[in-house]
MARVEXBA-343281 format. One line per field, with one value per atom (N, C-alpha, C): x, y, z; residue in three letters. Coordinates in Angstrom, 3 decimals. Layout:
<sites>
u <- X,...
v <- Y,...
w <- Z,...
res <- ALA,...
</sites>
This chain:
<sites>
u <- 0.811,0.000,0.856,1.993,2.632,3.698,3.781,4.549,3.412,1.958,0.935,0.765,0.936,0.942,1.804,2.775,4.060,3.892,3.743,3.178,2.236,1.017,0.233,0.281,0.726,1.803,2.687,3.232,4.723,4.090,3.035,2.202,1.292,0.709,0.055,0.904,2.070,2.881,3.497,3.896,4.154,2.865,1.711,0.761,0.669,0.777,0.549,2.033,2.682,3.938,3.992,3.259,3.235,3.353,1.914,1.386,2.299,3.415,4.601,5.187,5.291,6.479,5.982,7.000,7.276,7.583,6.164,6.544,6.584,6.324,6.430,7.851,8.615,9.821,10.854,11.675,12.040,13.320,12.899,14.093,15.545,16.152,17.440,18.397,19.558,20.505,20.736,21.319,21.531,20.433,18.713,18.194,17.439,18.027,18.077,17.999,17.918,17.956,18.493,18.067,18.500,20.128,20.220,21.298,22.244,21.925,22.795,23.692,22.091,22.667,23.852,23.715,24.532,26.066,26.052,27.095,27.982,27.247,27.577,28.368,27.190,27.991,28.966,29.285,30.180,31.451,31.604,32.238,32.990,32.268,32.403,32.941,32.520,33.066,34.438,34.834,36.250,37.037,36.459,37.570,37.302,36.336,36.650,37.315,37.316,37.955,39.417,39.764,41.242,41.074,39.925,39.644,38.670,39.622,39.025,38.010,38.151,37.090,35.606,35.082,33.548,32.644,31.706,30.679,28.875,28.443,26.805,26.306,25.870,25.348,23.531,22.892,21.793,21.576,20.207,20.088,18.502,18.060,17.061,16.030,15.578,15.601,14.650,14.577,13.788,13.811,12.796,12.953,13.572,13.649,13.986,15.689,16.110,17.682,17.861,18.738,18.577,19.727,19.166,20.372,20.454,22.240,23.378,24.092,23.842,24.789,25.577,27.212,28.087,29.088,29.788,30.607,32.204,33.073,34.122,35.322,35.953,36.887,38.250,37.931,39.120,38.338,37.607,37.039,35.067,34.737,33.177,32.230,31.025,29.649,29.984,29.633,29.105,28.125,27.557,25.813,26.267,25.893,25.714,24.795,23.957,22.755,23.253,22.531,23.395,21.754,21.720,21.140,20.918,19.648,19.773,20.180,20.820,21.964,23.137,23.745,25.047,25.664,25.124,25.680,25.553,26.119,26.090,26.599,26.016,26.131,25.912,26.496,26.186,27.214,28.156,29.152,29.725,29.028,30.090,29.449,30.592,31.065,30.001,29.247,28.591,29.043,30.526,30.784,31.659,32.433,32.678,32.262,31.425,30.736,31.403,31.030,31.986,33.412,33.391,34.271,34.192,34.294,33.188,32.204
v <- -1.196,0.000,1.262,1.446,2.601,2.626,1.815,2.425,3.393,2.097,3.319,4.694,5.210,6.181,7.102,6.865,7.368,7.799,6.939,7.010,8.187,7.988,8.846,10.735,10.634,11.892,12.176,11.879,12.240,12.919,11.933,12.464,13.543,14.024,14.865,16.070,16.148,16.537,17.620,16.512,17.064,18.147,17.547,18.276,19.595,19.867,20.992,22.042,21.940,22.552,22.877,22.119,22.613,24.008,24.220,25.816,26.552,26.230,27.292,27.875,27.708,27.683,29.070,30.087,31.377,31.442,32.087,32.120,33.961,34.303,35.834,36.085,35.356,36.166,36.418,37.208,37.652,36.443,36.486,35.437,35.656,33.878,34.569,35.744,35.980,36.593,36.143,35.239,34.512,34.477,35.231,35.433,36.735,37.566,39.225,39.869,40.238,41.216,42.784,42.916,44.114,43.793,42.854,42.735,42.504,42.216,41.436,42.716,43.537,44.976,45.309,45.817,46.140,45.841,44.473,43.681,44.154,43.939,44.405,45.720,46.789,48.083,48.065,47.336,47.380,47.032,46.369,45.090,46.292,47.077,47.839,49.769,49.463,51.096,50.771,49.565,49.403,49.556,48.662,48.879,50.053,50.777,52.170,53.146,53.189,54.115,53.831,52.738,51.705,51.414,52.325,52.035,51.141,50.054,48.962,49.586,50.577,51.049,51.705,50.483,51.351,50.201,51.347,50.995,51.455,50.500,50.714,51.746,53.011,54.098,53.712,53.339,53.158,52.387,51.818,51.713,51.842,51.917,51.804,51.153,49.953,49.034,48.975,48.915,49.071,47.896,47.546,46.264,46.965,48.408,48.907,48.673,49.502,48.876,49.952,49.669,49.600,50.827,51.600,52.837,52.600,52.407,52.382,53.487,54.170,54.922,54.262,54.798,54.267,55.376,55.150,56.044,55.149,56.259,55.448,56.175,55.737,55.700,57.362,58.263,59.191,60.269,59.697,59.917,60.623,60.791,60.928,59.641,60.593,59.848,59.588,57.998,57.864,57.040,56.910,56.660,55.425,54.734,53.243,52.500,52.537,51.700,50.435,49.728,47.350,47.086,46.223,45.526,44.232,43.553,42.013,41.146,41.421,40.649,40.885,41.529,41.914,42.761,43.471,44.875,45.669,46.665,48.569,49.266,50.548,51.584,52.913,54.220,55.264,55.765,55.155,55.244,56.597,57.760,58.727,59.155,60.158,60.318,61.470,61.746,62.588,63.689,63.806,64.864,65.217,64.824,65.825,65.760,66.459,66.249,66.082,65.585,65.324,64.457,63.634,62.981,61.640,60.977,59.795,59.828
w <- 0.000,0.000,0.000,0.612,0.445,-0.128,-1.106,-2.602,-3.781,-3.212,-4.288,-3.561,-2.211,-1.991,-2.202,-2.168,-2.567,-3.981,-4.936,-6.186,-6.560,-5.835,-5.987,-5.574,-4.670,-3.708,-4.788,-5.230,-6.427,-7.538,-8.090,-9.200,-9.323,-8.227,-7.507,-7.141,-7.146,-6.592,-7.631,-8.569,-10.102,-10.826,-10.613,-10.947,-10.881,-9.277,-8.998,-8.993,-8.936,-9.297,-10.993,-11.317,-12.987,-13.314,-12.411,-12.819,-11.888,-11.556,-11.180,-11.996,-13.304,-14.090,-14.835,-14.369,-14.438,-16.368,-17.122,-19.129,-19.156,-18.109,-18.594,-18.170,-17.719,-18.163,-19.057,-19.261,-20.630,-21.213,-22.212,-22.858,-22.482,-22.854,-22.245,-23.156,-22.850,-23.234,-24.462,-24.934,-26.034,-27.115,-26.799,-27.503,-27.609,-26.576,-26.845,-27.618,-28.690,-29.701,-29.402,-28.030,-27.652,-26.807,-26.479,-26.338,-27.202,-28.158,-29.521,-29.969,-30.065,-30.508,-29.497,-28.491,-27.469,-27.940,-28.184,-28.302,-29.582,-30.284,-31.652,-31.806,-30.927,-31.172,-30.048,-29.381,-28.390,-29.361,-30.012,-30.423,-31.721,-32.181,-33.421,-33.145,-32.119,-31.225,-31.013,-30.225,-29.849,-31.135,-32.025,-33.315,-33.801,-34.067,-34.932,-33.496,-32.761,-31.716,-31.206,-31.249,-31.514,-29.746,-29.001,-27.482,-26.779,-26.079,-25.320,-24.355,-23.902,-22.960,-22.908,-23.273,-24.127,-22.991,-22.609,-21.802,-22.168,-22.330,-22.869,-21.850,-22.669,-21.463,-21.645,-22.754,-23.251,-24.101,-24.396,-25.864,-26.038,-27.604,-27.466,-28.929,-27.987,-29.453,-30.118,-31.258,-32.675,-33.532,-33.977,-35.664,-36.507,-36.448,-37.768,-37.755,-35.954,-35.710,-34.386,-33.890,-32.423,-32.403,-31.682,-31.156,-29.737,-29.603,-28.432,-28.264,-27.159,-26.537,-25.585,-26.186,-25.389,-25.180,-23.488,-23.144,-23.523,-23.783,-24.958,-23.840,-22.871,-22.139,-22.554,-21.978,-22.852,-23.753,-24.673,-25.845,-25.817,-24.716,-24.481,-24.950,-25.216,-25.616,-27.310,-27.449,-29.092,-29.267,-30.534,-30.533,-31.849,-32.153,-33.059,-33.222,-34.169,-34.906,-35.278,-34.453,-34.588,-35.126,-35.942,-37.190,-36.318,-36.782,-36.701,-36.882,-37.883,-38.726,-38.270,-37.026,-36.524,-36.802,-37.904,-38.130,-37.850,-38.018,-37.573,-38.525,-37.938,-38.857,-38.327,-39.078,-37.661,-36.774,-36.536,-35.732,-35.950,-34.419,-34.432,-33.002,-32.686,-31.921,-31.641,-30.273,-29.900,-29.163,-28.780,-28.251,-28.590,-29.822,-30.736,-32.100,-32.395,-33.161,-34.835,-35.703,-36.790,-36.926,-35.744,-36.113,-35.985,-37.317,-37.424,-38.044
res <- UNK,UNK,UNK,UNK,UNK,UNK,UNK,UNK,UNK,UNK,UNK,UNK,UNK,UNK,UNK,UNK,UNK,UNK,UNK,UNK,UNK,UNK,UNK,UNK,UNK,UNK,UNK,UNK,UNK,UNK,UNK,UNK,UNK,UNK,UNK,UNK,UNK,UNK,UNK,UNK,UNK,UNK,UNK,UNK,UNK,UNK,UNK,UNK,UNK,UNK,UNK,UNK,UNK,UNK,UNK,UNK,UNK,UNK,UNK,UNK,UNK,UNK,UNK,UNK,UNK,UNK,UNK,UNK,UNK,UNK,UNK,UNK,UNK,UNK,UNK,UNK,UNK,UNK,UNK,UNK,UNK,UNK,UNK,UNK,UNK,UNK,UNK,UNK,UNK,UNK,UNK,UNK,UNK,UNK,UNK,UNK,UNK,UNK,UNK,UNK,UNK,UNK,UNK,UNK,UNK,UNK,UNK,UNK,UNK,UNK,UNK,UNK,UNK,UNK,UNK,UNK,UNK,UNK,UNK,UNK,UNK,UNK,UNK,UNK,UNK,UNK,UNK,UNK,UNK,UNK,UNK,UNK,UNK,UNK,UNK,UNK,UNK,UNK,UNK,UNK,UNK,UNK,UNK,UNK,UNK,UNK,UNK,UNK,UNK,UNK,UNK,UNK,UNK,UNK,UNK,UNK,UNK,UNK,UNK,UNK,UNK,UNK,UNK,UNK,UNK,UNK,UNK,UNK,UNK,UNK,UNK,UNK,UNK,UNK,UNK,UNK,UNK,UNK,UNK,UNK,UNK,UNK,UNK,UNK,UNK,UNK,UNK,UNK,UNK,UNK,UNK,UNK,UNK,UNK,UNK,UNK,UNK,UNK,UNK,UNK,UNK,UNK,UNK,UNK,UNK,UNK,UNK,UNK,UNK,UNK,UNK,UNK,UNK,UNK,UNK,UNK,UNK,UNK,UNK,UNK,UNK,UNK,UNK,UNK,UNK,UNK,UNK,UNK,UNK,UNK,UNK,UNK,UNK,UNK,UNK,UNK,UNK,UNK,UNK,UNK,UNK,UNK,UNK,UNK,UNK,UNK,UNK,UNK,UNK,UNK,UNK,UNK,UNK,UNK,UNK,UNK,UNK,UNK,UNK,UNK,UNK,UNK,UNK,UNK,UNK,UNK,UNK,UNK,UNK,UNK,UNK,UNK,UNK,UNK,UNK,UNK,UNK,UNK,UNK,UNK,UNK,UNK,UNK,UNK,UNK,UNK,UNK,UNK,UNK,UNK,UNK,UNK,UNK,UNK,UNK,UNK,UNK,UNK,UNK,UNK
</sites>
């Protein structure tokens, strides 16, 4: 008799823990889009600035393409449009203006 209880308790058990399972929260990282961007223009600031020190100040994301503000170590604020496809475009420099 109390293996079927056990049994039954487990299964019951499972049941109700089902409806625990947290779907509103946001996808992971690896399927971000707004992070992708991030990445991207992170990834694309360092090389056009020749400076490792670039930190995401913002972003703000769009289907059309995602604008990143980033603070660039030395160098101020610059702004970069990252694509879905991993690209960017846009790249200049916001505090001095025209260069880039």
């Amino acid at each position: 008799m109390k293996p079927i209880l056990t049994t039954v308790f487990a299964i019951s058990s499972l049941a109700m823990l089902s409806g625990c399972i947290d779907d509103s929260a946001p996808p992971p990282a690896g399927n971000d889009p707004e992070a992708a961007a991030r990445a991207a223009c992170v990834r694309d600031v360092r090389s056009t600035t020749g400076n490792p020190d670039v930190v995401v100040s913002s972003s703000s994301f769009s289907e059309a393409g995602t604008e990143v503000i980033l603070t660039v170590g030395g160098t101020g604020t610059w702004r970069c449009i990252a694509y879905r496809d991993g690209s960017t475009a846009g790249i200049e420099s916001l505090t001095n203006e025209g260069f880039l």
